[in-house]
C-alpha positions, 0 to 999 in steps of 0.5 A: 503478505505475498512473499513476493513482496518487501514491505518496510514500514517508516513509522512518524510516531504520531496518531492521526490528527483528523477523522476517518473518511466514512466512505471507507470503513473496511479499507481501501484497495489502492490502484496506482496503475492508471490502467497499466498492465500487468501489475503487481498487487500486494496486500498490506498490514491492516489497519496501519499502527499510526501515521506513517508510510509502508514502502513495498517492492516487488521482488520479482520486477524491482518497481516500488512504490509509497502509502501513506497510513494513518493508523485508521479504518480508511487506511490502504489494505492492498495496493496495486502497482505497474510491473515493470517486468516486460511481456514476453 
């Protein structure tokens, strides 16, 4: 995990309920830019232990951002958000 990131982990206590998607065996790479840049990216513990929500902030720019896992092969392993730092 890239330090410059804080990652929490909110734990629902429960396993999932439904099958993985077979179109991700090795993860997802999750981009919630919608094109923006610059963006932070951060990698994510993987995959997660059960159902729950991984929060990440960037503690350079302060943006943050919530994923949701599942404890399963489809779980997100990085996730890419807008910078909220201002180009110079």
């Amino acid at each position: 995990m890239e330090e410059r990131f804080d990652l929490t982990w909110i734990d629902k206590g429960r396993e999932p309920q439904c099958e993985p998607n077979p179109d991700y065996p090795d993860g997802k790479d999750v981009d919630a830019t919608l094109g923006q840049r610059p963006a932070c990216r951060s990698t994510l513990p993987y995959p997660a232990q059960r159902c729950g929500i991984y929060v990440i902030r960037c503690k350079r720019c302060k943006a943050s951002i919530g994923v949701t896992t599942a404890g399963r092969p489809d779980d997100p392993r990085s996730i890419m958000i807008p910078c909220k730092e201002m180009p110079n």
